[in-house]
C-alpha positions in Angstrom: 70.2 -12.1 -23.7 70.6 -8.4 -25.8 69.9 -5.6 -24.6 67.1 -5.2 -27.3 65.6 -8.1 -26.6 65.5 -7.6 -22.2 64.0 -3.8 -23.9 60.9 -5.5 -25.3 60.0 -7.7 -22.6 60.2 -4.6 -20.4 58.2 -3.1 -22.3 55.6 -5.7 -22.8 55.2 -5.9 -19.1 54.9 -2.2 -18.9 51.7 -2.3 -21.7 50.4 -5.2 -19.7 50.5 -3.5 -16.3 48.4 -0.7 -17.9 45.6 -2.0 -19.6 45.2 -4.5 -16.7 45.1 -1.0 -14.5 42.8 0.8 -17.2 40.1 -2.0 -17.1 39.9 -2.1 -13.5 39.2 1.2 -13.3 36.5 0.8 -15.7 34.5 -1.6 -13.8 34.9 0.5 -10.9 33.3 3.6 -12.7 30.9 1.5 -13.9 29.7 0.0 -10.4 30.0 3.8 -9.0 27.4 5.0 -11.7 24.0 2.5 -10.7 23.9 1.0 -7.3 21.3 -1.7 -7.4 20.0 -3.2 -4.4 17.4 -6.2 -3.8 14.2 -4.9 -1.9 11.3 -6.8 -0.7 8.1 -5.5 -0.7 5.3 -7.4 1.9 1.9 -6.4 1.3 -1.0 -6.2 3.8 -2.6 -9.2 1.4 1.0 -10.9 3.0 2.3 -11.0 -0.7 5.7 -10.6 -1.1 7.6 -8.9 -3.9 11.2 -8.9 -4.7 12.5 -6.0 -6.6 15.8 -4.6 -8.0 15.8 -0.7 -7.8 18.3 2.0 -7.8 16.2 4.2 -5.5 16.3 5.0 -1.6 13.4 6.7 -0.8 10.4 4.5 0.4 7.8 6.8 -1.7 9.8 6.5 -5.1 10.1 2.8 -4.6 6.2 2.5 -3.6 5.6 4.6 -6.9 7.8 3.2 -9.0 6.0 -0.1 -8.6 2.5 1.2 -8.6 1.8 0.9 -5.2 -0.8 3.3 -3.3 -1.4 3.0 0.2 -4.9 2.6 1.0 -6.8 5.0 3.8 -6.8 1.9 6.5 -2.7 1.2 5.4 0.6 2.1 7.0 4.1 1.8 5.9 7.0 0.5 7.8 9.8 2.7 7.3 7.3 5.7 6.4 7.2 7.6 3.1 8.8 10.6 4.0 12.1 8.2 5.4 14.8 6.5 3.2 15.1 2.9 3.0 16.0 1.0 6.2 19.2 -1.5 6.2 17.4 -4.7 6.2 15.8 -3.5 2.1 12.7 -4.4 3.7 9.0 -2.6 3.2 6.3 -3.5 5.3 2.7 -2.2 4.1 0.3 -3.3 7.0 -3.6 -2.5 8.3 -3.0 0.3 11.0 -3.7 -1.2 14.6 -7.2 -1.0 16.0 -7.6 2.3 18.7 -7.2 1.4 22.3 -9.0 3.4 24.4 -6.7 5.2 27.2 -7.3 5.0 30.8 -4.8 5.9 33.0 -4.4 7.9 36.4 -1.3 9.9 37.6 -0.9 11.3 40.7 1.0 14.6 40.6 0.6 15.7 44.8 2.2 14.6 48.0 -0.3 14.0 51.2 -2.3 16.6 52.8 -3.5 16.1 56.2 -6.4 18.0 57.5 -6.9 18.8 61.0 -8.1 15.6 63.4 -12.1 16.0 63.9 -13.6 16.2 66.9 -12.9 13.1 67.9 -9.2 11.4 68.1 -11.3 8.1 67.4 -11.9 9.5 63.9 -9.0 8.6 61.7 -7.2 11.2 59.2 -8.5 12.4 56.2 -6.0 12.3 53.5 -6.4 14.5 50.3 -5.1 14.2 47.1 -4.8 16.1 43.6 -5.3 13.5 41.2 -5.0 14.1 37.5 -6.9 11.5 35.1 -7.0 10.6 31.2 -10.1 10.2 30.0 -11.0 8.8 26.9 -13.5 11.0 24.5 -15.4 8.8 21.8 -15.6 9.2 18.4 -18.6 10.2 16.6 -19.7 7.4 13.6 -21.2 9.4 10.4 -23.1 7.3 7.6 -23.6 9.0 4.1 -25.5 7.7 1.6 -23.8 7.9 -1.7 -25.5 4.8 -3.8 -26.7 5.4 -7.3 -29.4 3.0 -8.7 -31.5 0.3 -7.1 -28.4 -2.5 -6.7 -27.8 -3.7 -3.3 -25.6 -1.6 -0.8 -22.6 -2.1 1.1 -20.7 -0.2 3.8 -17.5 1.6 2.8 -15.1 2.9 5.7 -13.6 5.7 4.2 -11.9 7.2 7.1 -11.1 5.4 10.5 -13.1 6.8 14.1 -10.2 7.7 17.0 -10.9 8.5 20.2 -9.7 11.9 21.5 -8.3 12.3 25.4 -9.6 15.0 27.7 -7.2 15.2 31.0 -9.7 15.9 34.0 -7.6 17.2 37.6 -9.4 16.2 40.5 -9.3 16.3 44.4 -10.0 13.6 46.5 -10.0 13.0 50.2 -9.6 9.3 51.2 -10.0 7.7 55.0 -8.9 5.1 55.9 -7.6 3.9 52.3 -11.3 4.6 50.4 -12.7 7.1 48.8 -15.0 9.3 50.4 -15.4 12.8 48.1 -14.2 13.5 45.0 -14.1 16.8 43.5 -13.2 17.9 40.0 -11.4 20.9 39.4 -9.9 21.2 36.0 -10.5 19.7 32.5 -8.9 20.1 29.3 -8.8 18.0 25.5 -5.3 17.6 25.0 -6.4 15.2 21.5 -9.2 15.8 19.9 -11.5 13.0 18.8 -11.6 11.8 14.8 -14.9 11.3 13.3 -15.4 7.7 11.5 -17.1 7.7 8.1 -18.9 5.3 6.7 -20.1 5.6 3.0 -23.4 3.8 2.2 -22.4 2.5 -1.8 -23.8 0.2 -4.5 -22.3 -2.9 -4.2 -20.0 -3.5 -7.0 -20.3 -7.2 -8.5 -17.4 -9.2 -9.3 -18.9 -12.6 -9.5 -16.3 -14.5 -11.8 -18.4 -16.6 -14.0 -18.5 -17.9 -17.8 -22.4 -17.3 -18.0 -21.5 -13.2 -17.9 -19.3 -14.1 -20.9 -20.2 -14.4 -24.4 -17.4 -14.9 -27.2 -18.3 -14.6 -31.2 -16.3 -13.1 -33.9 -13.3 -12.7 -32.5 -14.6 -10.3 -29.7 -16.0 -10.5 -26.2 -19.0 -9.3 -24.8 -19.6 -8.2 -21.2 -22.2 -6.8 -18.6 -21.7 -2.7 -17.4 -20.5 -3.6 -14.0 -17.5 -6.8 -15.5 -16.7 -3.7 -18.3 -16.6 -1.6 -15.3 -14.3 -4.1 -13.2 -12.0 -4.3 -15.9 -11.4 -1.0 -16.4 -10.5 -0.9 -13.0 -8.0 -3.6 -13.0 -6.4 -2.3 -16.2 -6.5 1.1 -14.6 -3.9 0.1 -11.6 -1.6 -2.1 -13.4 -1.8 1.3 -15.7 -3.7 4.5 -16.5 -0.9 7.0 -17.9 -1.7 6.2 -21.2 -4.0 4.4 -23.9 -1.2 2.9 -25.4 -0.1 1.4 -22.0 -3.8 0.6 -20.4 -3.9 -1.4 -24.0 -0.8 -3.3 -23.5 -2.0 -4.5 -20.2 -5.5 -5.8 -21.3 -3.7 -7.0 -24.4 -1.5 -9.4 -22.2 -4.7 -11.2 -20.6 -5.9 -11.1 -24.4 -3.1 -12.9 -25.5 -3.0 -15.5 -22.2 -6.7 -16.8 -23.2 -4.5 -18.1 -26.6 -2.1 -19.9 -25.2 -2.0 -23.5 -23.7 -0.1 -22.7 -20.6 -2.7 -20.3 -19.5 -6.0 -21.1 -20.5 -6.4 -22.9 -17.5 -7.4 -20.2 -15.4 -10.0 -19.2 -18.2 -11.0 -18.3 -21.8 -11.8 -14.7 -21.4 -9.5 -11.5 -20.1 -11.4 -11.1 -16.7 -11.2 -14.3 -15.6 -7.1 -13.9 -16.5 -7.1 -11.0 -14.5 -9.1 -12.9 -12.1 -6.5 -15.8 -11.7 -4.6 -16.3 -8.6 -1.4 -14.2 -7.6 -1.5 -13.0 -11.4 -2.8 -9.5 -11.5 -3.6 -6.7 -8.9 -7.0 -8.2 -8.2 -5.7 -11.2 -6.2 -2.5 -9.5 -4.9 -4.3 -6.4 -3.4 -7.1 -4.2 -3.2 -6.1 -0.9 -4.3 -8.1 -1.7 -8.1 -11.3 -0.9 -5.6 -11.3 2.7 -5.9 -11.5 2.5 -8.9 -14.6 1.1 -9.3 -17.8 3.1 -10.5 -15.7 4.8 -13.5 -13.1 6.5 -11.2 -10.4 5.9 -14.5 -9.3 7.8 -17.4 -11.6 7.7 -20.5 -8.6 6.3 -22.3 -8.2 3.2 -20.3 -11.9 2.5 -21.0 -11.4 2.7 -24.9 -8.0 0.7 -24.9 -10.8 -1.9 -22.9 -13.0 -1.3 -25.2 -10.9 -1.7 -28.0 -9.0 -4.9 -26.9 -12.7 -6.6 -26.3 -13.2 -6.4 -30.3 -10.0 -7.6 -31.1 -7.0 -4.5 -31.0 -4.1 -5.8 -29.9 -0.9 -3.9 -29.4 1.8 -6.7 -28.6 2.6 -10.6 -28.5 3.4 -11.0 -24.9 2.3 -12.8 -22.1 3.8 -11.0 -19.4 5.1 -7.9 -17.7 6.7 -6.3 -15.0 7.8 -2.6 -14.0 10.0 -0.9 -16.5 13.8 -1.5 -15.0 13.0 -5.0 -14.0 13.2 -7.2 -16.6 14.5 -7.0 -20.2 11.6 -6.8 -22.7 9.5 -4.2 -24.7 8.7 -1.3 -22.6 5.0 0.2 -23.2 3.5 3.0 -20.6 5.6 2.3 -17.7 5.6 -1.7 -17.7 8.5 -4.2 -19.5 6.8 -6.9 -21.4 8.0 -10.8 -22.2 7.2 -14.3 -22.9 6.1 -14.1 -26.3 3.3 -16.0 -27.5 
């Protein structure tokens, strides 16, 4: 073989050996810049969610998937903490409160002198500290507006408080014969429970609320009302996106494959494991216009026909490839 030729193949190996070396360090940039990981979500409800995020913190993952945690909700790890090994959340009702009764004994034996008699036996005294439990106090306001019928809203959870009380007792022969108390103090102080007295919000799902002509739907105040709310926690930051949303359940009364869990947008949102009204609860608080203005015009608006997409699903932005409007990806054309 020449020495030109032995030269090329050299150098052919050399050219190889380098952009083999230039695209593996490419990849690896590439996989340093987003870290992805798989994170499930359980619910309280005991829905389950599987998500794809690039964040670590518990709190940015709850509010990057529009999750608030309701007053009688806990997380597992808590907000403040970053995300566990195991990529698992855990939203669950807190536990119920257990009252506390317990007894510790902080003193040796003290003997007092025999009585009179040697047939009397010993008096033994004791300091004796206890844990006592101080209940909570239960206040009831009235906030109801108009002559509908009322329900009972828990808006924040009764706790007992514990007072430690130090006492002395003398004992004979094993029982109790005097007990004294000589020291008390609240080392927790008790919470107050209270209970909001509201007008009961209707959501009765039912074609005969319904009426459809022209193109447009017509509802009662309190279904207008309910799906503002709905449309308000699967997004509020904007008309355009509040539109989008009520637009989807718009576009799902149209279409073969989902007409079967109704004709009109509420009972859409209505449908099982579809929207936030069967997955959780937090659409509640909503209720009795606690929403933007704008999310009740992009409802309004989509009832007489506005429309500002073909889709039939969505997700979170960064989820799932589609058009992105206020915050959620939409799909699935119609």
């Amino acid at each position: 073989m020449k020495n030109n030729d032995k030269a090329s193949i050299s150098l052919k190996k050399i050219v190889c050996i380098s952009i083999i070396l230039i695209f593996l360090l490419s990849v690896g940039v590439m996989a340093g810049n987003v870290k992805l990981k798989n994170v499930k979500i359980v619910l309280s409800s005991g829905y389950e969610m599987d998500i794809l995020t690039s964040k670590t913190s518990v709190k940015d993952i709850l509010d990057e998937n529009h999750i608030v945690l309701l007053e009688d909700e806990k997380v597992t790890p808590d907000t403040s903490e970053e995300l566990s090994d195991n990529n698992t959340i855990t939203i669950s009702k807190e536990d119920e409160e257990v009252e506390v009764s317990e007894k510790i004994e902080k003193s040796t034996d003290v003997t007092t002198q025999d009585l009179l008699n040697d047939n009397y036996s010993k008096i033994i005294e004791k300091i004796v500290v206890e844990k006592e439990s101080i209940p909570y106090k239960t206040i009831t306001k009235d906030v109801t507006t108009g002559s509908g019928k009322k329900q009972d809203k828990v808006i924040q959870k009764g706790e007992n408080g514990i007072r430690e009380v130090t006492y002395k007792v003398k004992y004979q022969n094993g029982e109790e014969i005097e007990k004294t108390k000589i020291d008390s103090k609240v080392i927790k102080e008790p919470v107050d429970k209270i209970i909001e007295v509201r007008t009961k919000q209707v959501t009765t799902r039912g074609t005969s609320r319904t009426t459809y002509s022209g193109g447009k739907w017509s509802y009662s105040a309190s279904d207008i009302d309910l799906l503002c709310a709905i449309t308000a926690q699967e997004c509020s930051s904007s008309y355009s996106g509040a539109l989008a949303v009520i637009t989807t359940a718009c576009n799902r009364t149209k279409s073969s494959s989902w007409r079967k869990y109704g004709t009109d947008p509420l009972s859409q949102y209505m449908a099982p494991n579809q929207f936030c009204y069967s997955i959780d609860s937090h659409w509640r608080k909503r209720l009795n216009g606690n929403y933007p203005s704008h999310v009740k015009q992009a409802v309004l608006d989509a009832l007489n026909g506005k429309r500002n997409h073909n889709y039939l699903s969505f997700r979170a932005a960064g989820y799932h490839s589609g058009e992105v409007i206020g915050g959620n990806v939409y799909f699935n054309s119609l």
